[in-house]
Every structure is written in C-alpha cells, then in structure tokens.
C-alpha positions as CSV (number, residue, x, y, z in Angstrom):
1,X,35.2,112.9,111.5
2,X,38.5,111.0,109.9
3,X,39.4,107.9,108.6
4,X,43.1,107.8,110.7
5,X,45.9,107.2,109.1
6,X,46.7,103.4,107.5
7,X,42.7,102.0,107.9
8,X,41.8,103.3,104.7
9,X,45.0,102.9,102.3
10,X,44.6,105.7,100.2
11,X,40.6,105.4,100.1
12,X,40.0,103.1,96.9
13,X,40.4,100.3,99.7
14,X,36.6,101.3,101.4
15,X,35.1,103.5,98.7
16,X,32.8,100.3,97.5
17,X,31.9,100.1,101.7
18,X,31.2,103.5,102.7
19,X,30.6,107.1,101.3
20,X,34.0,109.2,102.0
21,X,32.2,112.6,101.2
22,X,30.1,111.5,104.1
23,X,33.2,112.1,106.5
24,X,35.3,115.2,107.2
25,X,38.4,113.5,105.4
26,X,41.0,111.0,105.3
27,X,44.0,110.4,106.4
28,X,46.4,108.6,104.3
29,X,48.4,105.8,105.1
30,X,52.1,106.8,105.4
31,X,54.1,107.5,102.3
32,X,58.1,107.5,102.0
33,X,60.1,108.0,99.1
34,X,60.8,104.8,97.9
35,X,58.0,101.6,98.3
36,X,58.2,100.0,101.4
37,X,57.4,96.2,102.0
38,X,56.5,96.2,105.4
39,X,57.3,94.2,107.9
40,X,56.8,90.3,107.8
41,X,53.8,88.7,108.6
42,X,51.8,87.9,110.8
43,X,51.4,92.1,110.8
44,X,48.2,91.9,113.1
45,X,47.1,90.7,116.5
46,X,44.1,91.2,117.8
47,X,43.6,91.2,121.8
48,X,41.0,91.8,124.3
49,X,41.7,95.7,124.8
50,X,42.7,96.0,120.8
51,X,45.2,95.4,118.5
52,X,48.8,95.0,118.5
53,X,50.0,96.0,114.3
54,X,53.8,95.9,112.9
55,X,52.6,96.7,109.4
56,X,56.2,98.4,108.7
57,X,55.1,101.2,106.7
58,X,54.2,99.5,103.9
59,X,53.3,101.6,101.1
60,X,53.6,101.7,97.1
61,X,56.4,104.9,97.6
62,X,55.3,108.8,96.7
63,X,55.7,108.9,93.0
64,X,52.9,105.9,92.6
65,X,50.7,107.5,95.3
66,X,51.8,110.8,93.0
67,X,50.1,109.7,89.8
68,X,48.1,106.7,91.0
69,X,46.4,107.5,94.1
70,X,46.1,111.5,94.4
71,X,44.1,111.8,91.1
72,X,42.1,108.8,92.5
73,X,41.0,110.5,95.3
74,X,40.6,114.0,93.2
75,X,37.9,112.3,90.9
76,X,36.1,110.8,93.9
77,X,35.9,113.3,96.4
78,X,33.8,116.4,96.2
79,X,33.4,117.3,99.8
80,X,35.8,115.0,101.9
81,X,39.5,116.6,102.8
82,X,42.9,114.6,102.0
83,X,46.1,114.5,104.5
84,X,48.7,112.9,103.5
85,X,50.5,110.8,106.5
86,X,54.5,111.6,105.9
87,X,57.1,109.1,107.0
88,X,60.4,108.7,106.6
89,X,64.1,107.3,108.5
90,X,66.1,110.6,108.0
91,X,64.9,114.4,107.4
92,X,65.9,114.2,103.7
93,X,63.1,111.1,103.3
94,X,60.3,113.7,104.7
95,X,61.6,116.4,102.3
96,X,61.6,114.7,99.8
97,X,58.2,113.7,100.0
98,X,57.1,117.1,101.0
99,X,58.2,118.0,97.6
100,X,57.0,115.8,95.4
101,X,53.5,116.2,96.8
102,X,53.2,120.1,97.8
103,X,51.8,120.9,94.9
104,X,48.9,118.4,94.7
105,X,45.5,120.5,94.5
106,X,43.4,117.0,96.3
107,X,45.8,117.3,99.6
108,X,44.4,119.5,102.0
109,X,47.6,119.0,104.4
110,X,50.5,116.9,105.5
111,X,50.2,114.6,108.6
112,X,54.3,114.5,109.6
113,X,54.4,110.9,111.7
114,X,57.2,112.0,114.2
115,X,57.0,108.5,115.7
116,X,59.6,106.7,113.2
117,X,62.9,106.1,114.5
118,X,65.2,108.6,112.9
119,X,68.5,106.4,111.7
120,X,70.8,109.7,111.8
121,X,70.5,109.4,115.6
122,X,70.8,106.0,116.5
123,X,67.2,105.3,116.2
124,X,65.8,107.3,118.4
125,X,62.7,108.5,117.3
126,X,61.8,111.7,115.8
127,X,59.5,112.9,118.5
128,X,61.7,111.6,121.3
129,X,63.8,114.7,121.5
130,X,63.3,118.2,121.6
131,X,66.0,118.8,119.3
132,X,65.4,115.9,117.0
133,X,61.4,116.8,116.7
134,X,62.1,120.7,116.2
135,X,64.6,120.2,113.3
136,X,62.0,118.1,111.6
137,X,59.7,120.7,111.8
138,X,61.5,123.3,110.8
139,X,62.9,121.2,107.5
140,X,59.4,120.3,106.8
141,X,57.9,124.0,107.2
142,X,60.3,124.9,104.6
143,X,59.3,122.4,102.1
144,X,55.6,123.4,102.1
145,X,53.2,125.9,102.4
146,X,49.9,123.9,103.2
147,X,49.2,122.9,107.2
148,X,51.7,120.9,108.8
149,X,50.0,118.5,111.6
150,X,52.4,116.1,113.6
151,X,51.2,113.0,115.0
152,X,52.9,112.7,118.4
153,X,53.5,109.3,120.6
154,X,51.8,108.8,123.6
155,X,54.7,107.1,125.7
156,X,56.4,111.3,125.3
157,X,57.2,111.6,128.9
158,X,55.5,115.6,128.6
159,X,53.6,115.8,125.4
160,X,52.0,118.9,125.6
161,X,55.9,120.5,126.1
162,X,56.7,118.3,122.3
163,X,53.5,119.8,121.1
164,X,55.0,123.3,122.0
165,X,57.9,122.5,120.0
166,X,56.5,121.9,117.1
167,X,53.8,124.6,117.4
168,X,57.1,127.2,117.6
169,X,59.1,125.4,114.8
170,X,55.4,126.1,112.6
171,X,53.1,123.2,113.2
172,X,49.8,123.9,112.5
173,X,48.3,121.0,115.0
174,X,49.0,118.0,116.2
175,X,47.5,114.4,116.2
176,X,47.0,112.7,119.5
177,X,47.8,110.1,119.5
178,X,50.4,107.4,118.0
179,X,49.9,103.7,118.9
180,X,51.1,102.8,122.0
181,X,54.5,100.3,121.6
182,X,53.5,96.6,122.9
183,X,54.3,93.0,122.3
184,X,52.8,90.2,122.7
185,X,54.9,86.5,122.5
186,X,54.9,84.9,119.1
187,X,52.0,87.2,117.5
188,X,53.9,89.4,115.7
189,X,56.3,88.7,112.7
190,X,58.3,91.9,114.0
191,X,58.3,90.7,117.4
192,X,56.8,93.9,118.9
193,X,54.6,96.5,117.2
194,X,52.0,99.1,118.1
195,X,49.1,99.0,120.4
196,X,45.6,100.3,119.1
197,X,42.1,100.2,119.7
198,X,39.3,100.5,122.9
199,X,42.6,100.6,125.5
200,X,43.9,103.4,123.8
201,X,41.4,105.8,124.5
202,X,41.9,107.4,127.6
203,X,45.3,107.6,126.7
204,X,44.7,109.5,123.8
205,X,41.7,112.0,125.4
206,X,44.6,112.6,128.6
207,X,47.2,113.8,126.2
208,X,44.5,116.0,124.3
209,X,43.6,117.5,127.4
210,X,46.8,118.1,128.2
211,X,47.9,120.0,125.2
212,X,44.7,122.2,125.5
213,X,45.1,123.2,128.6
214,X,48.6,124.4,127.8
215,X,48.5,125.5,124.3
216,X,46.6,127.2,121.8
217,X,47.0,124.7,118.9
218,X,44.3,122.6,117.1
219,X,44.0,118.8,117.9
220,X,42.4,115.6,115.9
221,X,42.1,113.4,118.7
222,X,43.1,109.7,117.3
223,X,43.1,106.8,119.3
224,X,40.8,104.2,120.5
225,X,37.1,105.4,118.8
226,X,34.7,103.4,118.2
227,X,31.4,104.9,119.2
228,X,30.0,108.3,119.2
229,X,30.4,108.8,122.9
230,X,34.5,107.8,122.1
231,X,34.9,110.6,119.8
232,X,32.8,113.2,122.1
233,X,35.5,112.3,124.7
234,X,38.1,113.7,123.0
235,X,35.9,116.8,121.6
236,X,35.0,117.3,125.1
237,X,38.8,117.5,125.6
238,X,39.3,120.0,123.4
239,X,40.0,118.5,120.0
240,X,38.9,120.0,116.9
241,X,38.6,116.8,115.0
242,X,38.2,113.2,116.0
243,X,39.7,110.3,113.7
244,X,38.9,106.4,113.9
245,X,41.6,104.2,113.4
246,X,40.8,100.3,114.6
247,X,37.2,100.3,114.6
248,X,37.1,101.1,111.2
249,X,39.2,97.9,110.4
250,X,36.8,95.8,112.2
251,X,33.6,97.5,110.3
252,X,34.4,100.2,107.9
253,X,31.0,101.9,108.1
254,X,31.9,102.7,111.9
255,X,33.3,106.1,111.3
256,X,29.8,107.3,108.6
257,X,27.9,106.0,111.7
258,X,29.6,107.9,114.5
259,X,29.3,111.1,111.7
260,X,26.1,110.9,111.3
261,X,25.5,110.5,115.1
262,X,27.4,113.4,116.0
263,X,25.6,115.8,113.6
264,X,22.2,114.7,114.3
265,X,23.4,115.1,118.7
C-alpha cells in the first residue's frame, strides 16, 4: 500500500497523523527543476463522485527537496519505500531532475508523470504520442539506474499499447492511473483540472486489466481507493501495488487502515 503521488507532500505533511513505516511507501509529490507556484486558487473542488484539483505542480523545486526533504524522509523511515514523482515541460526538465536525485540512497525509484503537456510539441502531452512518450523514456533510462515507473493517463485511447512503449524504451512498471481531465463552471481557479476519487475507480482497475492481459510489466493500481475492497479490485486486476490518492486527503489514516486490513484478509 502507497501514499499516491501529491496527498502526502513529501511525508513531513502526515507523519504527526499516521505511521509511514506502516505502509509499503510513498510516493512523492511531483518535483521539477525549478519551484513551481502552482496554479491559482481555488486549486480544489470537491463533487459527489470526487474531486476536481488544478494544484499546478506546485512544489519547492529538486535542489530544496535535495537537501531538505530526502534526508527528512531518510531519518524517518526504516521500513517504508520512497518514489520520487518526476515532472517537467520539456525532456531536459526530467533529466535534469533525474540527475540531481539518482544518487539519493532514501529513493527507492522514480515515478516519471508522462501526463504533463510537453511545450516542445505544442503541448501535447507526454504520454499522448508514441513517439513523444518513447523518447522520454529512453532520455530518462539513461539518466538513472534505479526503476523507472510511468504514470500513464486514463483518457490514452489504447493504454496497454503506451504501456508497451515504455516497457520497450526500459520502463520498469507503470502507474494506472492519472486523474481523469474535468471541469466544472467557476470551481477551479485554472478553469479545468483533474478528476479524482470514488468515480475513478473502475477506470483505473479497466486499464490495469488491460495492461495485464497484454503485458508482462508490474502495475500500482492508483485511482479511486478508499476502502479495502477498492484496492483488492485492482490486485484482483493484476496490480502489484495499490496506492491511495483522495481518500487519504479526506482522512489520512485511510491508507494504515486499508494496510492493515489487507494483511490481516
């Protein structure tokens, strides 16, 4: 069990709340390069099937996450794994991070978000396009040696053939999946964002299926968890982790509970 990507910052945010050792890992909210603001507010909206969230990215920039919250999380964790969540607007920005942070002992690997629109191609994003999503790979396998795991949208047309493309260009698994793009009228200081939570659950354990019935490659099944029975959906699926996202907002001991459910059967 994982705390997904961006519901935990970099762990200091819930450490007071909840035991990390007592999950699997976390995953890290993005980092780029440089800090990111975000997007304005209001960043979250909250709806009957989940939640709509334009955060933007927002993050303090590798070199503070570097000497400020890696050693954090290496003096607090003794059993729980690290992923860092990679993000970036061009290929150089994921490099670049890749980098800086390879040699950090705490990470255990790199979760590449391949859902950011990639400004060297009109905005397209990443994962959009077989070419786009292979050449990130590819730069990315170069610039480290620890497991590369790419966190794929669920609006791909054929997700399981984008999972094969990064499995050939040396992905070690993927994440499934994304948030799901939505707006709602005057919610959002973006205007649209990204739709998470209960209605994205079946979405997520479809496009795990998929993938396993088509490929040999490791899954952590993300999207729309919020009980035990959620996250056996997706290990039913064929996943090989499960990660809560939302439902940890809302309660941040959701994700020790569903553990400790899951190992007891």
């Amino acid at each position: 069990m994982l705390l997904a990507a961006g519901t935990a910052g970099f762990g200091r945010e819930v450490a007071d709340v909840i035991d990390l050792d007592a999950l699997g890992g976390i995953v890290t909210k993005a980092v780029t390069p440089l800090p990111r603001r975000g997007h304005p507010g209001p960043r979250v909206a909250e709806f009957a099937g989940g939640m709509l969230n334009a955060v933007g990215l927002a993050n303090p920039g590798v070199e503070a996450v570097a000497t400020h919250d890696l050693p954090w999380l290496e003096s607090r964790l003794s059993r729980a794994r690290v992923l860092v969540n990679v993000a970036g607007a061009t290929i150089e920005d994921y490099e670049l991070v890749l980098e800086r942070l390879s040699g950090a002992a705490v990470i255990t690997a790199f979760e590449v978000n391949a859902s950011c629109p990639n400004t060297s191609a009109g905005g397209l994003e990443f994962g959009a396009d077989a070419g786009s999503l292979g050449l990130l790979v590819q730069r990315c396998r170069r610039r480290t040696t620890k497991p590369l795991v790419i966190k794929l949208s669920p609006a791909l047309p054929d997700i399981a053939a984008m999972a094969r493309v990064a499995q050939l260009e040396g992905a070690d698994a993927v994440s499934l999946v994304n948030t799901m793009p939505g707006t709602l009228a005057g919610r959002l200081g973006n205007g649209f964002g990204g739709v998470s939570g209960r209605a994205l659950l079946p979405i997520g354990v479809l496009a795990t299926r998929r993938v396993r019935e088509r490929l040999d490659l490791p899954v952590i099944g993300v999207g729309g968890v919020c009980t035990a029975r959620d996250a056996r959906e997706y290990l039913n699926a064929g996943a090989a982790l499960v990660a809560v996202g939302t439902a940890a907002l809302a309660d941040p001991r959701v994700p020790e509970r569903i553990a400790r459910e899951l190992a007891h059967g």
